[in-house]
N, C-alpha and C positions, 0 to 999 in steps of 0.2 A: 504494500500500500504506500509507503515510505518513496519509494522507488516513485511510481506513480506522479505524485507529487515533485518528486524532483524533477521529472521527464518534462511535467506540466509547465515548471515555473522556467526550466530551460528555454522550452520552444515562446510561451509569453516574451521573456526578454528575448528573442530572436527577431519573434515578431515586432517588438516593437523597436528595437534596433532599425531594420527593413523598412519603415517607418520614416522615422527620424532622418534616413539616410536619403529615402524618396521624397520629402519634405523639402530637405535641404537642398536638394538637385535642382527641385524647381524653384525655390527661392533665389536660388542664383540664376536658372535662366531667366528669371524676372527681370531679376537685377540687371543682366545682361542687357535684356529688349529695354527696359527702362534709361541705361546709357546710349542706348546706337540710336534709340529716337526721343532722345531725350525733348531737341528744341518741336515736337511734334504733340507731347503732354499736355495740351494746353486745357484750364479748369475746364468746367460744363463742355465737356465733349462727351462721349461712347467710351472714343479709347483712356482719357485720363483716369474715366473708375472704372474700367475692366478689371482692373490688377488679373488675377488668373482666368480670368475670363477670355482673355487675349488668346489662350490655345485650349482650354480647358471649359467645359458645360458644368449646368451644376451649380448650386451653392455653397458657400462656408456649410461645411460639417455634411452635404451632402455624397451619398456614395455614388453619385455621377462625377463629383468633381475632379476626379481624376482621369475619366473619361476626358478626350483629345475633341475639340470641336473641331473644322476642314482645316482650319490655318493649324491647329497642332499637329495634326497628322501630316502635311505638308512638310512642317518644318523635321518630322520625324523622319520621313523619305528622305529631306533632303540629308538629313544626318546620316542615314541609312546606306545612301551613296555615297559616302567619304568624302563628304563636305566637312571640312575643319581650317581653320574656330571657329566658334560660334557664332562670329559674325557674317561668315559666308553664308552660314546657314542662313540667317535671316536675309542674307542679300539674294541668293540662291531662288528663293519665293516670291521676293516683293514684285517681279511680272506676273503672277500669276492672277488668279481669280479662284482663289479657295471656296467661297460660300457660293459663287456663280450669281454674285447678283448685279455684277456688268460693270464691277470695277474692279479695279488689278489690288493686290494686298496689298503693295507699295504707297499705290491712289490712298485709299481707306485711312494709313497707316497717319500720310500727310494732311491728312484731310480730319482725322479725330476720329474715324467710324473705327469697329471693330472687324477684321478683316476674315474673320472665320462665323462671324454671324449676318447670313443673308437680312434683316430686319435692320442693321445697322448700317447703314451705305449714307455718302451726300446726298 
């Protein structure tokens, strides 16, 4: 039983290790997009309070929010194909049109919209 418990308390701290580390990943590619468009953040827009919304569905504390909306999964590809650092990555995308709602993610990015949410366009 003893045993048990210890298996238990092992795999909890594993998990929330796993956690803490998936957290941190994306707080820095936050950080990241937050630096390369930074002059782009401007108050009452879409993108200045996206914060993870930017690549991510979902609310604080929900279990979508780590779910990729089109511009995460995009950025993911491009990562995927040996786009490095990270700022290629984001340059790699900005032609595209992730959400399909007839502006490029670049457009959006310049503009304050959200570039992976088709509701969010100029």
């Amino acid at each position: 039983m003893k045993g048990n418990h210890v298996l238990c308390a092992v795999v909890a701290a594993g998990l929330l290790l796993a956690a803490a580390v998936i957290a941190e990943a994306h707080s820095r590619d936050q950080k990241r997009f937050e630096k390369l468009y930074y002059d782009y953040l401007i108050p009452d827009t879409d993108l200045y309070y996206a914060s993870c919304k930017v690549c991510h569905i979902g609310r604080g504390g929900d279990r979508n929010k780590r779910k990729l909306n089109a511009y995460g999964r995009a950025l993911r590809r491009a990562k995927n194909a040996g786009k490095e650092p990270v700022v290629e990555i984001y340059l790699a995308v900005e032609e595209r049109d992730s959400d399909f709602d007839g502006v490029s993610n670049g457009e959006e990015i310049r503009l304050g919209t959200k570039p992976g949410d088709a509701e969010s366009h100029p």
